[in-house]
C-alpha positions as CSV (number, residue, x, y, z in Angstrom):
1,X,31.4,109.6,109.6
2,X,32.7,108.6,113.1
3,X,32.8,104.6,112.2
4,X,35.0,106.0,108.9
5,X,37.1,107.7,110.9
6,X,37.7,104.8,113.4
7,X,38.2,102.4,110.8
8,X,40.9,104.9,109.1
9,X,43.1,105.2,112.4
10,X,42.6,101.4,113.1
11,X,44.4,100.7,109.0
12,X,46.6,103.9,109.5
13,X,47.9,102.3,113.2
14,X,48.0,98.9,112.1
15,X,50.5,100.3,109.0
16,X,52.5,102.0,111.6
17,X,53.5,99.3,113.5
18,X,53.6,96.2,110.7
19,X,56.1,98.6,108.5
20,X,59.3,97.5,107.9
21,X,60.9,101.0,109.4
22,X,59.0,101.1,112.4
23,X,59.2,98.8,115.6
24,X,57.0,96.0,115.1
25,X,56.7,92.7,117.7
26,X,56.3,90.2,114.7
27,X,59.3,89.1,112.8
28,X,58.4,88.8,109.0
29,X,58.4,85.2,108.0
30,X,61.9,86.2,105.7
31,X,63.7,86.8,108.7
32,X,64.7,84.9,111.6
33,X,64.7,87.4,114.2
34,X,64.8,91.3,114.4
35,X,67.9,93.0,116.1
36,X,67.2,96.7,117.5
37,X,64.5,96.3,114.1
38,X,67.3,95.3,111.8
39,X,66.4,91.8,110.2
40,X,68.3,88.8,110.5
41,X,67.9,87.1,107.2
42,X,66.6,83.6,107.0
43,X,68.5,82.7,103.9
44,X,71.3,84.2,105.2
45,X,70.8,81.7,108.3
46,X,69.6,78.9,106.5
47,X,73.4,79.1,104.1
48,X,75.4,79.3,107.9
49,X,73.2,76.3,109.0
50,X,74.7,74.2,106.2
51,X,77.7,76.0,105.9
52,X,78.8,75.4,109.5
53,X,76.8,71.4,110.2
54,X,76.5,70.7,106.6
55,X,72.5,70.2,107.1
56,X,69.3,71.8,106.4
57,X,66.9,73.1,109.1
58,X,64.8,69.8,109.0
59,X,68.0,67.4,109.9
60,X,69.2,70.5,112.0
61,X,69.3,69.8,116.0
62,X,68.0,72.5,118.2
63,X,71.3,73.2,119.7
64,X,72.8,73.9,115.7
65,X,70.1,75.9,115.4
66,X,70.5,78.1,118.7
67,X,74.4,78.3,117.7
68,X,73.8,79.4,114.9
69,X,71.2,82.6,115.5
70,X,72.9,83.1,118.7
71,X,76.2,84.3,116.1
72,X,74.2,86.1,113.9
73,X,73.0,88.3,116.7
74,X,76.0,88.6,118.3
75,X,77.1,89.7,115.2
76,X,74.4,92.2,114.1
77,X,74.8,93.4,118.0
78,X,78.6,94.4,116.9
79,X,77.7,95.9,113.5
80,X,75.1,98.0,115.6
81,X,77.6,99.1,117.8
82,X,80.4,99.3,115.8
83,X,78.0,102.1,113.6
84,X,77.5,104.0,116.8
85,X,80.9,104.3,117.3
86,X,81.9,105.3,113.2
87,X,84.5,102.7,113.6
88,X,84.3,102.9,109.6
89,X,85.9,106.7,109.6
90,X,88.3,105.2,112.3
91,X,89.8,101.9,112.0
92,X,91.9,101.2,108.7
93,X,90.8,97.3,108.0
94,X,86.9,98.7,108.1
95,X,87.7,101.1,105.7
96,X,89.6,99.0,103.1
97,X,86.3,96.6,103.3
98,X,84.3,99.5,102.7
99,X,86.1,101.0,100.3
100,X,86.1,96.9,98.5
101,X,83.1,96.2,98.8
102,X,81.9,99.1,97.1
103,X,83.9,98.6,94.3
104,X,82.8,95.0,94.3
105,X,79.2,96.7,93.6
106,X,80.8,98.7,91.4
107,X,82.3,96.6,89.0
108,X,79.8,93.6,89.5
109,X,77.9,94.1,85.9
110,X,81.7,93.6,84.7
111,X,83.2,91.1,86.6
112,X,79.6,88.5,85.8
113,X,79.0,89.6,81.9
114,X,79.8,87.8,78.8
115,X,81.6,89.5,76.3
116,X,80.8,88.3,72.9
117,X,83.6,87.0,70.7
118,X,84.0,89.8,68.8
119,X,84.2,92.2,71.3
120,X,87.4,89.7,72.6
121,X,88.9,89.6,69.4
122,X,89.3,93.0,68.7
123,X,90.1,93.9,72.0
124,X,92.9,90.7,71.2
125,X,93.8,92.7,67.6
126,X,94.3,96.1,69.6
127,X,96.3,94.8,72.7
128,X,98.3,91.9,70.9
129,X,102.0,93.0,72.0
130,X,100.6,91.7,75.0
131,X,100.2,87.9,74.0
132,X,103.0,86.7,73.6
133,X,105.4,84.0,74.5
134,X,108.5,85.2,77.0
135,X,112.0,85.6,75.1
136,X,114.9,83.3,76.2
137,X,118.2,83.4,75.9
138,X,121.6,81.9,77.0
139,X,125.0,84.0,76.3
140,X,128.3,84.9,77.7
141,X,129.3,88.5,78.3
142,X,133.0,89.3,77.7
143,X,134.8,92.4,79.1
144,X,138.0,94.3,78.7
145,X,139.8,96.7,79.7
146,X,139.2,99.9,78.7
147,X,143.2,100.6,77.6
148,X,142.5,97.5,75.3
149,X,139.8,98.8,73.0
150,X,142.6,99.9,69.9
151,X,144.0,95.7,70.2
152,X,140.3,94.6,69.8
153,X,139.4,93.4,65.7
154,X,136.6,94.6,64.2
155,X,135.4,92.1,62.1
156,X,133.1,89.8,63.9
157,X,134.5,86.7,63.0
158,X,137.5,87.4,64.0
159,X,136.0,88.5,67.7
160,X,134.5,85.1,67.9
161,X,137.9,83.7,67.3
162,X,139.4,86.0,70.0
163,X,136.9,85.2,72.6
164,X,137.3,81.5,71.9
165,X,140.7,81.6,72.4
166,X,142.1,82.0,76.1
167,X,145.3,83.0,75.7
168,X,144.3,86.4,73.6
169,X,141.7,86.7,76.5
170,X,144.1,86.6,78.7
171,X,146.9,88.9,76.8
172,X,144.1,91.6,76.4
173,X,142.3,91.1,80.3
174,X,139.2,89.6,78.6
175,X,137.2,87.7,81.6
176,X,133.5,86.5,81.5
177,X,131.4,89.3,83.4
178,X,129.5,87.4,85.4
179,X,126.4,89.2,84.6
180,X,125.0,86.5,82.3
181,X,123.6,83.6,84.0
182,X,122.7,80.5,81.4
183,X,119.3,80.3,79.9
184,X,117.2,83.4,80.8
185,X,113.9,84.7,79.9
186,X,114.0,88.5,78.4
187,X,112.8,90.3,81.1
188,X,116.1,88.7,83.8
189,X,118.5,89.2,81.0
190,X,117.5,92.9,81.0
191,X,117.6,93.3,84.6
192,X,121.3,91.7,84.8
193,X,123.1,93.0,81.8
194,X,121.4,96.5,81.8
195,X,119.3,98.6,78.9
196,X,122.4,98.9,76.3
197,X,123.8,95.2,76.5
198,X,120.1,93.5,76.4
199,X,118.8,96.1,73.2
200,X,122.5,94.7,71.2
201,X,121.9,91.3,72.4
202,X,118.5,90.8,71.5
203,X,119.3,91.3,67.7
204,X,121.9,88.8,68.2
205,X,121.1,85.1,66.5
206,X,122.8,81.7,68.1
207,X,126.8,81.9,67.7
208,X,126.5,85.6,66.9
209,X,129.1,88.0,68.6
210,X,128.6,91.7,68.9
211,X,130.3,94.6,68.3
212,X,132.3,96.3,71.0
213,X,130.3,98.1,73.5
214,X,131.9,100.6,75.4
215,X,130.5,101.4,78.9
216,X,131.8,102.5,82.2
217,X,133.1,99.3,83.8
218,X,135.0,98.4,80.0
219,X,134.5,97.3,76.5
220,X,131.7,94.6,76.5
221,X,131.8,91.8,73.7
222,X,128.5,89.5,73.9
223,X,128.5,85.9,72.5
224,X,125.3,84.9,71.6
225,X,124.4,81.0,72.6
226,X,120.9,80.8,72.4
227,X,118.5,83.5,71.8
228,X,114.7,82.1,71.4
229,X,112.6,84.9,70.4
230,X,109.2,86.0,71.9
231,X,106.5,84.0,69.3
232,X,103.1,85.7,69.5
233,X,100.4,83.7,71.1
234,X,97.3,83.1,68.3
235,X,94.0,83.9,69.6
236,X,92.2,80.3,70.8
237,X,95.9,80.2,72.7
238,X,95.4,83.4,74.7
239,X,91.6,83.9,75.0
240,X,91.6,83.0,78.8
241,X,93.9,85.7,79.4
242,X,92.1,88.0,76.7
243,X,89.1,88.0,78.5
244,X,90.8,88.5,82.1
245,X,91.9,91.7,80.6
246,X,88.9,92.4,78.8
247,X,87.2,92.6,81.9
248,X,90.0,94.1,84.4
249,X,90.1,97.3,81.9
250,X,86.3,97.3,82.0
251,X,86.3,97.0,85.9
252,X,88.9,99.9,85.8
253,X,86.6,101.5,83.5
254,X,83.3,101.3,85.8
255,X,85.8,102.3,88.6
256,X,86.7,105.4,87.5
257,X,83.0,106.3,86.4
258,X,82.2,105.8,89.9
259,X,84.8,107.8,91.7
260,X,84.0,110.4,89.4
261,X,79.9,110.1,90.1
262,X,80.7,110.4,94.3
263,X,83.5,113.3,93.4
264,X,80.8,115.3,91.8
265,X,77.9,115.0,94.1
266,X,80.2,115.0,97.4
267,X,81.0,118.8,99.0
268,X,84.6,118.3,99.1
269,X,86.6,121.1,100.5
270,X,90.6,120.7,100.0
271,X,92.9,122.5,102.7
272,X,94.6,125.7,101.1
273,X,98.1,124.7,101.4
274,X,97.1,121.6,99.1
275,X,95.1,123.1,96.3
């Protein structure tokens, strides 16, 4: 009975002191040293060996090698310290990598996995407004005065013959805006002519004029140039961007899930003023 009993403490002290969570003097052969007990990966400082000298540990010189551990522990000594102050609740750059690299973890099954064609396709089918080409056009935007809106025609073709001739511009204070600016995808025409000119002038095909438009600054009379329509993209065309939205909306997905998982488990207690 007493030989069992040594034996037992002998295994139970030998299991104390080998265990990864206790201090040990013997740095496991998967590490390359042990830092207040916190390894220092060997792979890790095998991929800085080659990263930093471009060799492996066999063509490696001993002072490459020293360099290099010497870092690591430097930088484990940091970490270490930096954890004993919480510089993560305090500085603003720690956090934001926190806060990254969790979601990095996060949305890892998303970011790596394949999505099978059909999953693309009718994600493609229910998002397609989204693929297509960008709208151009080119076009002149005429404006009056506001006195002169009785003098304008109201047949098109005869505004098309007003605005092409420059002494009835001239007679009625007709003057190019300024607001068009030659060829211009959609999205800059709307910016610079505003919501009401950009919705008429979008219906408007090449040599087209529209009909007055009254607004604010005067009566607005748009020539139509060039007006090259969005074309939608087909699907082999827009897969790349298909599946970079496939998997953004599935990262955002994951995302939420997991704010929602910490929300619920967390003891979260909102000031009164806020609620």
């Amino acid at each position: 009975m007493t030989s069992g009993v040594l034996i037992g403490l002998v295994l139970a002290g030998y299991s104390l002191f080998t265990a990864r969570s206790a201090s040990t003097l013997i740095v496991p052969a998967e590490d390359v040293a042990l830092v207040n007990q916190q390894p220092v990966s060997r792979a890790d400082f095998l991929a800085l060996l080659q990263t930093l000298y471009g060799v492996d540990l066999e063509h490696s010189t001993r002072e490459q090698r020293q360099k290099v551990l010497d870092d690591m522990i430097r930088e484990e000594l940091f970490v270490q310290r930096g954890k004993e102050l919480d510089v993560a609740s305090t500085d603003p750059d720690v956090r934001s990598a926190l806060v990254n690299a969790v979601e990095l973890e996060i949305a890892e099954n998303a970011i790596t996995s394949q999505p099978s064609e059909a999953a693309l396709r009718q994600f493609y089918g229910a998002h397609q407004e989204r693929y297509i080409s960008e709208g151009i056009v080119r076009l002149k935007d005429w404006v009056f005065p506001a006195a002169s809106l009785q003098e304008l025609p109201v047949e098109r073709a005869a505004l098309k013959a007003l605005i092409a001739n420059p002494e009835a511009l001239a007679r009625l204070g007709g003057r190019d805006s300024g607001r068009a600016n030659g060829d211009e995808f959609y999205f800059a025409a709307k910016i610079h002519l505003g919501d009401e000119l950009f919705a008429a002038a979008r219906d408007l095909t090449d040599g087209m004029v529209s009909a007055p438009i009254r607004l604010a600054d005067g009566i607005h009379i748009l020539e139509m140039q060039r007006n090259k329509r969005p074309v939608p993209f087909d699907f082999a065309a827009a897969r790349a961007q298909v599946l970079s939205d496939y998997r953004s909306q599935a990262v955002d997905r994951l995302k939420a899930s997991g704010e929602s998982f910490f929300r619920k488990r967390a003891n979260v207690l909102i000031a009164d003023d806020l609620r």
